[in-house]
N, C-alpha and C positions, 0 to 999 in steps of 0.2 A: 399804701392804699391811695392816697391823693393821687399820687403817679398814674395808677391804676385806672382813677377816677377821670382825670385828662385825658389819657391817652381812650382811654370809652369813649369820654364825652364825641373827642375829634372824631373816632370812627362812623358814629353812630351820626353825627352832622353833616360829615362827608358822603354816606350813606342817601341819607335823607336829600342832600341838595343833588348826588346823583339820578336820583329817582325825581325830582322837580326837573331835571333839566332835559330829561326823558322821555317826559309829558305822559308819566305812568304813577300809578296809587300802589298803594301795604294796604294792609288789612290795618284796623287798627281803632283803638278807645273802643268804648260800649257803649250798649244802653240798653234800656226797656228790657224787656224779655226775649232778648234775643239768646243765640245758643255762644257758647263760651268761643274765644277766639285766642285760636294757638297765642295771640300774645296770648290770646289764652284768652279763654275760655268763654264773646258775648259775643252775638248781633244784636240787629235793634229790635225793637217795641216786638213784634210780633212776626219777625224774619227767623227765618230757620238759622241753627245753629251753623257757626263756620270756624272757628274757633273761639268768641269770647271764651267758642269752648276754644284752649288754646292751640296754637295752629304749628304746622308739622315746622319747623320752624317757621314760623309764622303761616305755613300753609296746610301743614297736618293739624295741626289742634284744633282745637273748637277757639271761637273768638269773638269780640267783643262786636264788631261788626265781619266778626271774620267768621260763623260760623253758619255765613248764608248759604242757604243752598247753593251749589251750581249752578251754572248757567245748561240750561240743556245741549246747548252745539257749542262751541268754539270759536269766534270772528277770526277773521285776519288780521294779523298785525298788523297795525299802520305800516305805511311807507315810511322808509327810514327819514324823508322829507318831508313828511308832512306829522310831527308832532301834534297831538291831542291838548286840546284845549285843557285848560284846567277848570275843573266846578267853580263858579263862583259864589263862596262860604252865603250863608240864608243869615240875615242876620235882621234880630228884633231888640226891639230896645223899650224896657217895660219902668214905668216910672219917667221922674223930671227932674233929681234930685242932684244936688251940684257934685257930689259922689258917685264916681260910675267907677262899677264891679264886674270884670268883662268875664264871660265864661265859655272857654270853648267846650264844644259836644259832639256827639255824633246819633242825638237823640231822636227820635221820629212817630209818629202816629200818636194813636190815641197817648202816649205817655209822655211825648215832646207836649201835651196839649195842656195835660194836668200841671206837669211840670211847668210852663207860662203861666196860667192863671196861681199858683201856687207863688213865683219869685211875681207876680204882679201886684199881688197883696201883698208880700213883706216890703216893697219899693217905696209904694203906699202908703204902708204903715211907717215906715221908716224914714221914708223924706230923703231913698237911694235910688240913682238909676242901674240897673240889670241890664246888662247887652249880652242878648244871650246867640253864639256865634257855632251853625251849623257846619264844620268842617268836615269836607268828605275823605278828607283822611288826619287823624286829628295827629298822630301818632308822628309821622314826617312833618308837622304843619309845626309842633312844637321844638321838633328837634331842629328845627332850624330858626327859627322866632326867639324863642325862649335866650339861647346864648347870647342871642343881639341886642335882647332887650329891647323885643316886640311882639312881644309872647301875651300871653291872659293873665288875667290874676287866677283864674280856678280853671281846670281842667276836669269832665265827667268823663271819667275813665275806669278800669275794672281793675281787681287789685295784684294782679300776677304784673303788672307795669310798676308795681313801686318799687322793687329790686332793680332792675335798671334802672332807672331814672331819677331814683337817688344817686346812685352811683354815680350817673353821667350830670349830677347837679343840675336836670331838670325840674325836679320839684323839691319843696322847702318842709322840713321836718316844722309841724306847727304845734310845739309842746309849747311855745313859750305864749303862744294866745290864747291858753286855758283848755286845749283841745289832747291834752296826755293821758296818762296810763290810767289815773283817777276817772275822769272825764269818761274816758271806754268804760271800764269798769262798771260806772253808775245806771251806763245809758243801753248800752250792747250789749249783745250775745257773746259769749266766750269766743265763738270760732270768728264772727264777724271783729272781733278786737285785734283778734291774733294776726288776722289778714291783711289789716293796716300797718300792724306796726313791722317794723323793718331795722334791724341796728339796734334796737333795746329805744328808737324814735317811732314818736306817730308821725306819719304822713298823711292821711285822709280821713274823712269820716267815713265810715260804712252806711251803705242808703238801703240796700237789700242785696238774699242771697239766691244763688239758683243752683241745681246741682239735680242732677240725672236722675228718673225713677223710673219705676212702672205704669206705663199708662194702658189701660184694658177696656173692649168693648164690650159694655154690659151685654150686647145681643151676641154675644158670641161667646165669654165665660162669665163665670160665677164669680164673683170671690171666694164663694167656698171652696170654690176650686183653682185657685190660685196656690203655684207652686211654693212649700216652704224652701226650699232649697236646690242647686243646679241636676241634681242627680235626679228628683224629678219635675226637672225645666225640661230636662234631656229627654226623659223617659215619655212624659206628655205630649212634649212635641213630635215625637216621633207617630206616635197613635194618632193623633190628630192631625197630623200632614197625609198620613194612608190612608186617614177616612173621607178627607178633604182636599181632593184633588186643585192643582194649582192654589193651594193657599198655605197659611203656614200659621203655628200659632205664636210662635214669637218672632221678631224681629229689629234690628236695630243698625247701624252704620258701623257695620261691623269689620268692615275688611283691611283695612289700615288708618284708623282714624283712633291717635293714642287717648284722646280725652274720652271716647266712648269707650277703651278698653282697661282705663284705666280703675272703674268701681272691681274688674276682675282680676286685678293685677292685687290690688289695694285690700280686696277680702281675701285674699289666699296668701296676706302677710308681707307683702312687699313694700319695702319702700321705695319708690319709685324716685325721688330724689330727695334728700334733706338741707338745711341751710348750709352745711361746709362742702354742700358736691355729693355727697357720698350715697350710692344706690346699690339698692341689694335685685336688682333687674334681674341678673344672672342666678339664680339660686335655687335651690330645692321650691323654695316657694311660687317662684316664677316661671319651674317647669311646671307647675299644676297649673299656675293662670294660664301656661301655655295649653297644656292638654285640653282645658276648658274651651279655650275658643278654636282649637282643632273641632271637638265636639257640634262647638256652633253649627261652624263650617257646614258639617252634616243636614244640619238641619233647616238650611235658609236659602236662599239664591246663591250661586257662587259670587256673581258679579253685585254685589249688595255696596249700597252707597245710602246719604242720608235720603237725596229722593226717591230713592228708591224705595225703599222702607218706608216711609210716610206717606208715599203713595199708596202701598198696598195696605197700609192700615187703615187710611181714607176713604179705599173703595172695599171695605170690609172683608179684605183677604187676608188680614192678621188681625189675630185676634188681640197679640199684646205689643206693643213697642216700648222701648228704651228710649225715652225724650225727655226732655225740657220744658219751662214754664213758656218759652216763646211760641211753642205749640199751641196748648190749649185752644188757645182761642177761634183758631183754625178750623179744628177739631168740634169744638163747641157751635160755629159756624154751621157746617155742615149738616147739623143734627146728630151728631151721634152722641149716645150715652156712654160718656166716660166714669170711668174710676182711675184711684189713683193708689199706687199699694206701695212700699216699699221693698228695694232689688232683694231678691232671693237671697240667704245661706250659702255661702259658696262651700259645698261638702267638701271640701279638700282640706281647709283648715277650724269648720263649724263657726266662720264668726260672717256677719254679713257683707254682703258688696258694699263696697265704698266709695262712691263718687267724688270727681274732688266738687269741692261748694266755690263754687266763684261770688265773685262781691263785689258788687258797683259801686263808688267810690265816687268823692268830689274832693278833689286832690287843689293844695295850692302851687302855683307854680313859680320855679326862683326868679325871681326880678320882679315879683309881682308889684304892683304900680300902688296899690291901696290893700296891702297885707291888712291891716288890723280891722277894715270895714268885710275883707272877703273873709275873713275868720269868724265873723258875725254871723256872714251867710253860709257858714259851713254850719255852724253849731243850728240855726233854725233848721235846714237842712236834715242835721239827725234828727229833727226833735221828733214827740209820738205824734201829734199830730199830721205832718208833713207823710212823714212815713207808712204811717197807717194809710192816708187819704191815695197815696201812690199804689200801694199793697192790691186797697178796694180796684183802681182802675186795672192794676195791672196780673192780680192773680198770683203775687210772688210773694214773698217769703221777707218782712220789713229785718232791717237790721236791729232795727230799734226794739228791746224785750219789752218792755210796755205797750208798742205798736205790736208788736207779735200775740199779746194775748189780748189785744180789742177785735183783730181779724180772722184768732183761730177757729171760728164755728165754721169758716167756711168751708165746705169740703176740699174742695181745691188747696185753696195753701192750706190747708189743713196735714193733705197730704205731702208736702212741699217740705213743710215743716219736719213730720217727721222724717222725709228723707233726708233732709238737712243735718238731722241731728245725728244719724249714720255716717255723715260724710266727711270728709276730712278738707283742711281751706287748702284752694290753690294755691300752691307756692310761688310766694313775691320775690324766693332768691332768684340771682342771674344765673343760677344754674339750671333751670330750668327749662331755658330757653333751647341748652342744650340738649336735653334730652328728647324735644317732641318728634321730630326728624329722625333719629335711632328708632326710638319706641314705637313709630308708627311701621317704619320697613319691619321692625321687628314681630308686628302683630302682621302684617301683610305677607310675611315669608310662613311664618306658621298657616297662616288661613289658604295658602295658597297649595297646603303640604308637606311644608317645608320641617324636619326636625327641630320641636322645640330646642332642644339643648342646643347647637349648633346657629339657629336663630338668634338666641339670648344671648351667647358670645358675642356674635358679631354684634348685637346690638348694643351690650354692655360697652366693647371694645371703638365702637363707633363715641358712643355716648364720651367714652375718656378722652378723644381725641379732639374732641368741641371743648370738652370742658377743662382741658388743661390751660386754655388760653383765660381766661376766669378766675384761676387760684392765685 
């Protein structure tokens, strides 16, 4: 395993200073309410999802700043001589205290805002300075920092990153600062505990969760009339697209995007990957998630992507979408009257869709310069207060089970919640990483026509070829 862990480390550094030397970015870290990013599964504050939902490797999944929308056109590529400047990191420094606690992020808007005034008070109160350091790619910024020992003490990042990054000895398991199995336990949610820990170690604190539902225009359905199950997701939509010229009543980022195909994959019984590798992708149950989203297919735009979909939700040509907390607010912008329900029954096996639940995280990192003070600020960090006060600005779903039940009246995370509690945690193995790049051609080959069973192989058999480099 050490061997293992080396030999990652160098790849993943070598990787990362390719990409610096480039004058090119990854997707990468989280924040706010953004959508999951193929590392899986975030964007930021209020960015459309890229993969925090996690991304295809790194470009299909949802993500942490990675599951921003696209850009609507394409630029050209710089000239091979003329390299792209690099962002220079935003950096604030909250407090005066002879103790500085550096934090990289990739945080922004209204929740980069809470989150200052929030480490401005504990600095404060504490008599610590906070430097808190905007990276626009935190993800390469660490993998190259960190080994030299010129890295951060805390990293806010999502928790499908702690699988790697253990591994490659970028971040430091913090059981020994009072931050362990006891510590989760007392403070978090079950699925938020599970999503930290990694190796039978914790590595972060969990700060909130997000994870895929239903979101409906009250001017357009009911909730009474909200489907229990896909058979009549199918059946509805069909009636209501004939009666409803160019509109549609469901809709979501359907066409090769594996984190959004994944609550379908995941209610019809699959395991899409577990901690030793091993995925049941290929199976009786993964041709129903397949036939399911052949069905979609039927029913939505061929060419459907995530702006696509949130556009016509937007200008009230769908009545339901498949989204994210980073939505909302967008949405609630706009004027429309939202609901929020949890994902249908998927009739094929009777048990519900399952999203995976991602989890924002404030991770330490190894070398860090003032472990035992950034331990401090991770524990205030979970605490309810903190979390709750984040919850209010940002409309998500607190890690914290005390913060979870000061904020559940609200209808929004109300609904957040329960879909949460359907969903299953992103996985923080490295085997993961392998899978989003299979999974996504796999759902793109079915949506495009293509035979499930014959799809699933090739994606199973893709899937084995990433991940043998991993065991």
């Amino acid at each position: 395993m050490k061997q293992f862990r080396m030999s990652l480390l160098a790849m993943l550094t070598t990787f990362a200073l390719l990409i610096t030397a480039c004058g090119q970015t990854t997707t990468g870290g989280t924040a706010a309410t953004s959508a999951p990013a193929a590392e899986a599964p975030a964007a930021e504050a209020t960015s459309a999802p890229a993969a925090e939902a996690p991304a295809a490797e790194v470009t299909t999944a949802p993500a942490a700043e990675a599951t921003a929308a696209p850009a609507a056109e394409a630029t050209a590529a710089p000239a091979a001589d003329a390299p792209t400047a690099e962002p220079t990191p935003e950096v604030q420094t909250l407090g005066s205290g002879d103790t500085k606690v550096v934090i990289w992020h990739g945080w922004q808007g209204a929740y980069l805002e809470e989150i200052q005034t929030l480490f401005g008070e504990y600095a404060t109160a504490n008599n610590v300075s906070i430097e808190l350091v905007r990276q626009a790619d935190v993800t390469s910024k660490v993998q190259v920092a960190v080994p030299s020992g010129q890295g951060p003490d805390l990293i806010g990042w999502v928790n499908d990153q702690i699988g790697n990054n253990a591994l490659a000895e970028l971040i430091a398991p913090v059981d020994q600062y009072g931050i362990d199995a006891a510590y989760l336990q007392e403070n978090f949610t079950e699925v938020a505990a599970n999503a930290v820990t990694f190796e039978e170690q914790v590595y972060a604190v969990p700060e909130s969760m997000e994870a895929l539902t239903l979101i409906y225009n009250k001017a357009l359905v009911q909730e009474a009339d909200l489907p229990a199950d896909t058979d009549a997701l199918i059946a509805q939509a069909q009636e209501y697209n004939a009666a409803n010229s160019g509109q549609y009543l469901f809709v979501y980022d359907a066409k090769n995007n594996a984190y959004f195909a994944a609550p379908w994959f995941q209610g019809a019984g699959v395991t899409i990957v577990n901690p030793e590798g091993e995925t049941t992708l290929n199976s009786p149950e993964g041709e129903a998630a397949g036939a399911l989203i052949q069905q979609f297919s039927s029913i939505m735009p061929k060419e459907i992507d995530y702006n696509t979909a949130d556009s016509l939700f937007k200008e009230g040509k769908a009545a339901m979408i498949m989204n994210g907390p980073w939505a909302v607010a967008d949405y609630q912008q706009l004027g429309l009257d939202i609901g929020l329900a949890t994902l249908p029954v998927v009739s094929s096996s009777g048990q519900p869709a399952k999203p995976f639940v991602g989890v924002k995280v404030l991770m330490m990192a190894n070398n860090a310069k003032q472990p035992e003070a950034a331990a401090e600020v991770m524990k205030y960090w979970g605490s309810t207060e903190v979390q709750a006060r984040l919850a209010e600005v940002n409309k998500q779903v607190p890690a914290n089970a005390a913060a979870q039940e000061q904020v559940k009246n609200d209808p929004i995370i109300a609904g957040f919640i329960a879909q949460a509690a359907n969903g299953i945690p992103a996985p923080n193995t490295p085997f993961m990483s392998a899978m989003w790049d299979p999974m996504a051609k796999t759902v793109e080959s079915i949506w495009n026509g293509g035979a499930p069973t014959e799809a699933l192989e090739a994606g199973a058999a893709a899937y084995e070829e990433k991940a043998v480099d991993l065991r």
